[in-house]
C-alpha positions as CSV (number, residue, x, y, z in Angstrom):
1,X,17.4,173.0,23.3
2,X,19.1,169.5,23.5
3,X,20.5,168.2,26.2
4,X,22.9,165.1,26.5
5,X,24.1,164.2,30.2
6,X,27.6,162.3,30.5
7,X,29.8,160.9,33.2
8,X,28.3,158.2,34.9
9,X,29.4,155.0,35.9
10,X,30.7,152.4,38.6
11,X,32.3,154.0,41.4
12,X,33.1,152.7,45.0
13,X,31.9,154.3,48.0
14,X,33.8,157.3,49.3
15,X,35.2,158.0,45.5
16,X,33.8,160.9,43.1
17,X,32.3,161.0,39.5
18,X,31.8,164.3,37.4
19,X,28.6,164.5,35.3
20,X,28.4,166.7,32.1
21,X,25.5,168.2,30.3
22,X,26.4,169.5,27.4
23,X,23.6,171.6,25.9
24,X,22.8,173.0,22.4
25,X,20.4,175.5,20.6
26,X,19.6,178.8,21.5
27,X,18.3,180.0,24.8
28,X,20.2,177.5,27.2
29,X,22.4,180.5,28.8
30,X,19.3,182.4,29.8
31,X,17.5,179.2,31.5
32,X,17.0,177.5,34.7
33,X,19.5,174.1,34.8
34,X,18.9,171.3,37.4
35,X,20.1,167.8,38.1
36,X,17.5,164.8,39.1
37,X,18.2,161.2,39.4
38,X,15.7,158.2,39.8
39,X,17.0,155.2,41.7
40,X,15.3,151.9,40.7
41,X,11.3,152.2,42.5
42,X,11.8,155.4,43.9
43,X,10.5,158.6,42.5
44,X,12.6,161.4,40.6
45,X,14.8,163.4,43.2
46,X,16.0,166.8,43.0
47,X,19.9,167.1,43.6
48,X,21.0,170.5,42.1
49,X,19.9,173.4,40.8
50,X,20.8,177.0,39.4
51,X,19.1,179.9,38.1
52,X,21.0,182.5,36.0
53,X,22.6,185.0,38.7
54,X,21.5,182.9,41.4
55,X,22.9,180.8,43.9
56,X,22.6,177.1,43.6
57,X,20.3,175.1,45.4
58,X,21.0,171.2,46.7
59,X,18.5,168.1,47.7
60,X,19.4,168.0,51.5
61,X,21.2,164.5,51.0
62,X,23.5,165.8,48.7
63,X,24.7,169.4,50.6
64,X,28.2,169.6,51.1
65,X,29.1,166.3,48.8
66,X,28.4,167.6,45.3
67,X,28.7,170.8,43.5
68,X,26.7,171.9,40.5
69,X,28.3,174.5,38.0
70,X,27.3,175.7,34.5
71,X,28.9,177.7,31.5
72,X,27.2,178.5,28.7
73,X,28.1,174.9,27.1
74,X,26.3,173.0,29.8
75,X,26.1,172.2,33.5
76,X,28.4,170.2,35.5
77,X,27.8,167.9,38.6
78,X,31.1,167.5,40.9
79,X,30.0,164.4,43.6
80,X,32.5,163.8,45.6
81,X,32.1,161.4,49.1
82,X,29.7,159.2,46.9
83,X,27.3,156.6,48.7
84,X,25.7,153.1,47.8
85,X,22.5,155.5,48.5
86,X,23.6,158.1,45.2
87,X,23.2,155.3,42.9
88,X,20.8,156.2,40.3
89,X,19.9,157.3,37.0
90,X,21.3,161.4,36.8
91,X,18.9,163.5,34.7
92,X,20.3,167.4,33.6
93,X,16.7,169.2,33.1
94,X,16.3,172.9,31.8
95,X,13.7,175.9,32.0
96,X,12.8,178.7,31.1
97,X,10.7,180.5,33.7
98,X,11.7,178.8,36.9
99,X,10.4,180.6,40.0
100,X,13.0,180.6,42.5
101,X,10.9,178.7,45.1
102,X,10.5,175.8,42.6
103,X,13.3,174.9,41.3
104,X,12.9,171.4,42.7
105,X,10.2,170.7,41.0
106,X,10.8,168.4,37.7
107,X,7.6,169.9,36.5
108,X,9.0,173.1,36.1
109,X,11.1,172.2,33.5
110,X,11.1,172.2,29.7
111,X,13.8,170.1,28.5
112,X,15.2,166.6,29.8
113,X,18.1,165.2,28.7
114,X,19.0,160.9,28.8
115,X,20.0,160.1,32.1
116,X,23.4,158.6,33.0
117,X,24.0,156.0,35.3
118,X,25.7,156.4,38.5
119,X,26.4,152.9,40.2
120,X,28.3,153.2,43.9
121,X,29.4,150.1,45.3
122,X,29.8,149.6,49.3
C-alpha cells in the first residue's frame, strides 16, 4: 500500500484546509487509517483515526474542529477553526490489525505516507 497525503498549506487562523490521502494497492479498504502531525521539536501527535465499521476517534485538541472521512480511495481530513497551535507536518498512516484501544499509537501502523504541511498564521 502507498500512501500520498495532500492539502496542506498556509492558512490564517480561524480558516480551514482539507487534507487528502489518496491510497493505492490492495488491502487499504480493509485497514485501520489515521492522521498524525509533528510540529517542529514536538513529538508525533495523534489527530484522527478510523477503523473499518467503527466510529472515528480524535486527539482531544482537535474534537469538534476537524473531521476525518475515508472511501475506499483514501482518507480525508476536514479542519475547520484552525489555530497557530495546528501548524505542523500532517502524516496519513495505515494498519492492518489495529486494536481499537490503540489506534493512537503511530506504532501500530504499517504504512506512512509524506507528510503535508499545514502552516496557520495568527
Amino acid at each position: 500500500v502507498q500512501l500520498q497525503a495532500s492539502g496542506g498549506g498556509l492558512v490564517q487562523a480561524g480558516g480551514s484546509l482539507r487534507l487528502s490521502c489518496a491510497a493505492s494497492g490492495r488491502g487499504f479498504s480493509s485497514m485501520t487509517v489515521a492522521w498524525f502531525r509533528q510540529a517542529p521539536g514536538k513529538e508525533r501527535e495523534f489527530v484522527a483515526g478510523l477503523r473499518r465499521s467503527s466510529s472515528t476517534e480524535y486527539g482531544d485538541s482537535v474534537k469538534g474542529r476537524f473531521t476525518m472521512s475515508r472511501d475506499d480511495a483514501g482518507a480525508y481530513l476536514q479542519m475547520d477553526s484552525l489555530k497557530p497551535e495546528d501548524t505542523a507536518a500532517y502524516y496519513c498512516a495505515a494498519g492492518y490489525s489495529v486494536h481499537s484501544i490503540r489506534v493512537h499509537r503511530a506504532a501500530e501502523y504499517d504504512y506512512w505516507g509524506q507528510g503535508t504541511l499545514v502552516t496557520v498564521s495568527s
